[in-house]
Each structure stands twice: as C-alpha cells, then as structure tokens.
VMD Tcl script that draws the C-alpha trace (Angstrom):
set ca {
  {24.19 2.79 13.67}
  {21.80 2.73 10.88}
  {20.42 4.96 8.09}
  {16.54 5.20 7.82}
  {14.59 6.25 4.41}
  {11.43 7.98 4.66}
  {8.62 8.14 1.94}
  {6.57 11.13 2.65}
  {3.00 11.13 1.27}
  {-0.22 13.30 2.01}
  {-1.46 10.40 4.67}
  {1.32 7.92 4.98}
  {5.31 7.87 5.76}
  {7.00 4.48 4.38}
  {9.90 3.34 6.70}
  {12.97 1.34 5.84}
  {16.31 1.39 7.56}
  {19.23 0.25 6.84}
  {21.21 -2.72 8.59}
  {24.16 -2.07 10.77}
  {26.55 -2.41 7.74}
  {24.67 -0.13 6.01}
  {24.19 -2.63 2.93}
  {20.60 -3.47 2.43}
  {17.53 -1.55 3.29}
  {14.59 -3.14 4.97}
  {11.10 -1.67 5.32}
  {10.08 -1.49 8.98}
  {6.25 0.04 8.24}
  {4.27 2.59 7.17}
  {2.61 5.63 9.58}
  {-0.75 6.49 8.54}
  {-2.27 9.55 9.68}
  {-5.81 10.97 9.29}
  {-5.58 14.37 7.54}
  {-2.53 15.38 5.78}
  {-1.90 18.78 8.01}
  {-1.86 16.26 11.28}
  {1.84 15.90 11.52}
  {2.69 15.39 15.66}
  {1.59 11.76 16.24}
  {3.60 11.06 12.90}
  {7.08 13.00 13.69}
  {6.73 11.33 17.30}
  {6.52 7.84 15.47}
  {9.23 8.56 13.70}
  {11.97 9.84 16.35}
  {10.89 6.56 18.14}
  {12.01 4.90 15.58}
  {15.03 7.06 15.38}
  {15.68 5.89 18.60}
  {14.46 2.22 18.57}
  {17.01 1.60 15.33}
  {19.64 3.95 16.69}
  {19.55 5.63 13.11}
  {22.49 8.53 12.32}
  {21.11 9.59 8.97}
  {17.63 10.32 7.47}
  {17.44 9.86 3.95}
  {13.87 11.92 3.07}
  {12.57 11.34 -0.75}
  {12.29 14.41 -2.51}
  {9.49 14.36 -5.05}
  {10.67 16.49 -7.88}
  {8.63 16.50 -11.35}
  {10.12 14.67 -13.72}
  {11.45 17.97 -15.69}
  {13.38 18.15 -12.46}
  {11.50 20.97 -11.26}
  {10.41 21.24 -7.58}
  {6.04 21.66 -7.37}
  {3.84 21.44 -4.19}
  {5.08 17.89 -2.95}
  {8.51 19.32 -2.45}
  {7.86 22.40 -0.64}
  {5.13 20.13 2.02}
  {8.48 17.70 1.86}
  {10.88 20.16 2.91}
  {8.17 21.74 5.80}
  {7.45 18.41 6.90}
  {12.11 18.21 6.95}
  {12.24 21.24 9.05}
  {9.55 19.67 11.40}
  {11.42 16.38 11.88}
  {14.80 18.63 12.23}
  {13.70 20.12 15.24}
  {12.74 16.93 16.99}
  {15.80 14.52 15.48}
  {19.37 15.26 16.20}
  {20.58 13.45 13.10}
  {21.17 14.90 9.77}
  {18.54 15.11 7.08}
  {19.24 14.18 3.42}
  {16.95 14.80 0.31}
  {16.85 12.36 -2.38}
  {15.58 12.57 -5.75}
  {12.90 9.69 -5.57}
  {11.56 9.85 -9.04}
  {9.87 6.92 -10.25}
  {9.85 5.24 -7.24}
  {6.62 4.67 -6.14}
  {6.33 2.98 -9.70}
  {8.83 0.99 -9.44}
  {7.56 0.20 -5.97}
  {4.14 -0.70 -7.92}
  {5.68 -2.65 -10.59}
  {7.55 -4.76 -8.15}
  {4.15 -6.03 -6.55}
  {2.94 -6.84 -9.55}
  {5.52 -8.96 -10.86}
  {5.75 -10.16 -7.12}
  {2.31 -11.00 -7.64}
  {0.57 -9.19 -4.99}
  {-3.51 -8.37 -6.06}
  {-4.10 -4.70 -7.19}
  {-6.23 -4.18 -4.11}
  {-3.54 -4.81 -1.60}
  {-0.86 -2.99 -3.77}
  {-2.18 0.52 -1.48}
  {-1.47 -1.12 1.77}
  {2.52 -1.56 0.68}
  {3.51 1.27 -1.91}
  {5.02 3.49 0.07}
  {7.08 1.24 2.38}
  {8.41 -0.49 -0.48}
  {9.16 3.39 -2.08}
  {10.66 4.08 1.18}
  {12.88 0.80 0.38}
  {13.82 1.65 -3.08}
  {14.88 5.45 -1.98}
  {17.20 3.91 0.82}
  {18.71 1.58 -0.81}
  {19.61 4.45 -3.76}
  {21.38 6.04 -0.85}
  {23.14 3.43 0.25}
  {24.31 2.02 -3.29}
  {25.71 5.53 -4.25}
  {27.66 5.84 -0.87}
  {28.84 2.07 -1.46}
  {30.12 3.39 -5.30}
  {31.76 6.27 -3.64}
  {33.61 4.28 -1.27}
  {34.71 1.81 -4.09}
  {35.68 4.45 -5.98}
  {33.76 4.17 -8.71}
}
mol new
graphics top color blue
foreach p $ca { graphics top sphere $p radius 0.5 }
foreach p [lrange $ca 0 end-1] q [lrange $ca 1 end] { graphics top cylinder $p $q radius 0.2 }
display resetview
C-alpha cells in the first residue's frame, strides 16, 4: 500500500506516490486538462491511479497564502477534495504546500534544466516535495521525535 501526493493547479495535477515502505516519494506524471472547470477525465485519471498503485492515503496540497490565510486556490482545492472523495474510497489529507512550487523551480535550476522546460515539470516535482513532507513528518512521529 502506498500514499499518493497530488498538486492541484488550474490545468494540471502533479502525481507522486510513495513506495511500499512509505519512505521516498516518486513522481509518476502530471494530468493536464483543457479548461480549469473540466474536472471528470482528471478525477478518472486519478482513481486509476489509485488503483494501479494500490494507494491508501491521498495527501492533497493545500495552497494557503503565506499569512496562512486560505484565498480562492483553497476553496477550488477543497471542491476539487470533495469531488475526488466521492469517487476514491481512501482518506483525503490537506497539506500546507507553501513554497513548494518554488522550491520545485529552484531545484530545476540548480538541476540544470532550461527555463523553457521548467513548465513541463513544476508541478510533478511540487507534487514530490508535498509527499515527501508527509511522509517525513509521519517518519518523525514514529521515531518519536
């Protein structure tokens, strides 16, 4: 069983899941969609996915501002949650993914990757970076620290 991370954008969804130990986060693609309001072919990408990786746990990235209040991105975030709910039967988690899509930038730029092509990876890397988050805290908690 695995835990996926989702990056939720206006016309993409980054990917990453988890391996079986629940360690390291992978990015696994990104679902591109032509309008922002078109959200069916995307949701049914995603539960096959759910299904294909046999994932228990959706961690979604919750866009707050970065006075930690919650704008327009988080209430399309949680919508686009209670979509997925209906059609998942795994839990949903929010997390705080401040910063991530420039970290996610920064990283292809050290990584060397031309501006131009930066676009094409952002948000799976974000998607990444907001996983593995997850997965670091829950590995603290069990350590005990």
């Amino acid at each position: 069983m695995r835990i996926m991370g989702l990056d939720f954008g206006s016309k993409t969804v980054g990917v990453a899941v988890s391996d079986p130990l629940k360690i390291t986060a992978q990015g696994v693609g990104i679902i591109r969609r032509k309008s922002p309001g078109k959200l069916r072919q995307t949701l049914a990408s995603i539960v096959e996915m759910v299904e294909k990786y046999e994932v228990e746990r959706i961690v979604l990235g919750f866009p707050k501002n970065m006075n930690n209040t919650e704008g327009e991105r988080c209430e399309k975030t949680k919508e686009f949650a209670e979509l997925l709910s209906k059609r998942v039967e795994v839990p949903i988690e929010f997390w705080d993914e401040r910063l991530t899509t420039v970290a996610a930038d920064k990283i292809m730029m050290e990584s060397g990757i031309r501006r131009e092509n930066r676009k094409e990876y952002v948000d799976e890397i974000a998607a990444v970076l907001i996983l593995q988050g997850y997965l670091d805290l829950q590995a603290n908690k069990q350590a005990g620290l």
